[in-house]
Structures are given as C-alpha cells and as structure tokens.
C-alpha positions in Angstrom: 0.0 0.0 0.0 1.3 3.4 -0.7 -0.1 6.8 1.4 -0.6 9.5 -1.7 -1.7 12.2 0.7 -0.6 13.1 4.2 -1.3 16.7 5.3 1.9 18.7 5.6 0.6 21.1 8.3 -2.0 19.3 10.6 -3.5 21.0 13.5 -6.0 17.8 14.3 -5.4 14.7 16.3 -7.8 12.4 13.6 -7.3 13.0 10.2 -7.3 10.7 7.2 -5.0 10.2 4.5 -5.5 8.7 0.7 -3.7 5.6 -0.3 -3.9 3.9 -3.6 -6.3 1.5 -2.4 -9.0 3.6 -0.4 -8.4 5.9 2.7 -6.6 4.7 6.0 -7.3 6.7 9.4 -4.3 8.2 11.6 -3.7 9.4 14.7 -1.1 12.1 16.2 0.5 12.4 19.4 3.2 14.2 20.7 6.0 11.9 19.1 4.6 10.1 16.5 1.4 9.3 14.7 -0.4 5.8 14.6 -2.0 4.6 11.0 -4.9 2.2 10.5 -3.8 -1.7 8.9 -6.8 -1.7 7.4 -8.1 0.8 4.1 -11.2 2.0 3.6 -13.6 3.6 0.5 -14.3 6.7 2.3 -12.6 9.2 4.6 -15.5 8.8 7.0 -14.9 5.0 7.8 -11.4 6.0 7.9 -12.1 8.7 10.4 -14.2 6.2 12.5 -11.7 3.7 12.9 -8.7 6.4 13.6 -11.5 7.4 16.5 -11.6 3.3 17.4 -8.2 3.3 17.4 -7.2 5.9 19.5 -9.9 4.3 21.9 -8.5 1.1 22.0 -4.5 2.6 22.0 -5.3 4.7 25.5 -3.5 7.5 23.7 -4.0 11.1 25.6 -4.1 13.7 23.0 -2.1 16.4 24.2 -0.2 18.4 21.3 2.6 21.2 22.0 1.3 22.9 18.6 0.2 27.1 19.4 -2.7 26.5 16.6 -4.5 23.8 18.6 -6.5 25.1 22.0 -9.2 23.0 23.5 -11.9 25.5 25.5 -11.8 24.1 29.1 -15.2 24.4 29.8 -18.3 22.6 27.5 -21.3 21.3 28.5 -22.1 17.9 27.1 -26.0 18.2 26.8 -25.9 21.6 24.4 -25.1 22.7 21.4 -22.0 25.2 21.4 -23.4 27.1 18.4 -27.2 28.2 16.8 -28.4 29.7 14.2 -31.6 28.7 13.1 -33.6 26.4 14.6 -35.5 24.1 11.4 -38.6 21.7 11.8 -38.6 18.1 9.9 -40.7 19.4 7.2 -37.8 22.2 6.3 -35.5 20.1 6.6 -36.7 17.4 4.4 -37.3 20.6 1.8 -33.6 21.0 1.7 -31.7 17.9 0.3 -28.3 19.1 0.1 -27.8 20.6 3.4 -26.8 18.8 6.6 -28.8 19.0 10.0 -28.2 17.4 13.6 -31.1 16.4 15.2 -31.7 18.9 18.8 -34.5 18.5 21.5 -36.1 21.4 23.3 -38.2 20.7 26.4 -41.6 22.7 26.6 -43.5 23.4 29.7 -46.7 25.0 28.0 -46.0 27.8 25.7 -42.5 28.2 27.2 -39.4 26.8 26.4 -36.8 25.7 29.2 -33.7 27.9 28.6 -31.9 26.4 32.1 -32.8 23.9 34.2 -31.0 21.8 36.9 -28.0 24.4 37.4 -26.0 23.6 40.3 -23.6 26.5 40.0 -26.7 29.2 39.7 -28.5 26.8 42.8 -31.3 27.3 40.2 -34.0 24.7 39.3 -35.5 25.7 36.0 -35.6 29.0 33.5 -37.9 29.2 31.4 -38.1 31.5 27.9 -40.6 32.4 25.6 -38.2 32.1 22.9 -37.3 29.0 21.4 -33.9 30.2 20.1 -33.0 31.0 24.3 -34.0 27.3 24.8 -31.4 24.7 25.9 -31.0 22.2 23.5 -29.9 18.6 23.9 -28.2 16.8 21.4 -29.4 13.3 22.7 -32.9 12.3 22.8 -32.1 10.1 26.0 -30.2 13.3 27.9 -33.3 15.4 27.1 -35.7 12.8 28.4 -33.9 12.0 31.7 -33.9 15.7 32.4 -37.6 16.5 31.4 -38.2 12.9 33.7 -36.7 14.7 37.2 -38.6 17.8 36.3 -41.6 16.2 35.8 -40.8 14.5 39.3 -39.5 17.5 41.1 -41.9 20.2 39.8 -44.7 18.0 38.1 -46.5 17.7 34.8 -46.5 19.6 31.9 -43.0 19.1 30.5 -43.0 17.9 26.3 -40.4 17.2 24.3 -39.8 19.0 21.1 -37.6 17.3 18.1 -36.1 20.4 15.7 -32.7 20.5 13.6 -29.9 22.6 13.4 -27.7 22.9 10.0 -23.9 21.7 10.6 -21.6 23.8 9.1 -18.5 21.5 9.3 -17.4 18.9 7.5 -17.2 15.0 7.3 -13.6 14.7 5.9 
C-alpha cells in the first residue's frame, strides 16, 4: 500500500489520508502518529476507525502545537453554536444541506432555557423564545432531564424534536 496524501501542516489529532487502495485513518501524538492496517472507500470510515483506534491505543491527546486550543469548559447536553432552529418538514425541503437532530423541552408555551444548574442553585428557567431554549443533542439526555422535572416540579414538561444545520465537514 502506498499513502498519496498526508497533510503537511495538521492542526488535528484524527485525520485521514488517501492511499492507492482507499483511505486509511491516523492518529497524532506528541511523538509520532499511529495509521490504521486496514483501508477504507471513504474518509468517514477512515475517520471512525482512527477514533476506534485511539480508543483502543489509551492514547491522551495532548499536542505542544500554538494553533491547537481546547476550550476548558463545554457542556455535554448543548449545542455550542445556533443559528436557526429548522422543523422536519424544512428540513426534508432542503436535500443538500446537513442537520443534527436537537430537542427542546416545553412546559406549556414556554421553552426551558436552564434547568438543573448547580452553579446558579437554580432549578428551571424558562423562555418564551425558542432560540434562548437549551437544546440537547441526545434524545435520551433530554428525556432524563424533562423525567426529574416532571418529578420535582410536576406535569406539563413535552419534548420537542427540531434540527440545526452543521456547518462542518465530514472529511
């Protein structure tokens, strides 16, 4: 097998590279950079198994490069960045766009904007506003948190399914 395409300048721990079979998936530490045995017909499944492999290799990323900076605080249950909020039925009216599926959880004709805060000692905030809302990326996140309100403050609580448009790329 011979690599055709290696970025010279790389600023990201999982990249791919071409190869004159298919695609293989690599990943870069501080010394060295690991490649996938195994090729693939698409930068995405090469991506995914550079992921798997890092998994399995116990490798912590840490690189010395200036151009990389991880933020050092980001919440797992929200989107970092919104637009425009899109139902299914816009969605489906734009084929060559890509969306990630959000959830917003509605009490009534308000949207939850903050809820379970244990910095703020606050319990729930709500918005009229559905771009204020918090929005989960996983249904099951979402769900678990509109369960313990509907526990701690009682019914009411729905969930809503919307899409945001991704702006990055697969490869």
């Amino acid at each position: 097998m011979e690599i055709l395409d290696i970025p010279a300048t790389n600023t990201k721990d999982i990249f791919t590279a071409k190869t004159d079979k298919g695609y293989v998936g690599c990943v870069q530490t501080q010394i060295c950079f690991h490649i996938t045995t195994e090729t693939f017909p698409n930068a995405l499944q090469a991506a995914n198994a550079a992921r798997k492999l890092r998994k399995d290799l116990g490798v912590s990323i840490q690189k010395s490069s200036p151009n990389v900076q991880k933020s050092s605080k980001k919440s797992k249950n929200t989107v970092t960045w919104q637009d425009r909020l899109y139902t299914l039925a816009e969605v489906e009216a734009m084929p060559l766009l890509r969306f990630k599926e959000v959830w917003l959880i509605l009490h009534g004709n308000e949207y939850v904007s903050d809820c379970l805060n244990y910095e703020k000692k606050q319990l729930i905030k709500y918005s009229p506003s559905k771009d204020k809302a918090k929005l989960f990326k996983c249904h099951e996140e979402a769900k678990n948190t509109m369960r313990t309100l509907r526990g701690v403050i009682g019914p009411g609580f729905n969930l809503m399914r919307l899409f945001v448009e991704t702006k990055e790329t697969l490869y």
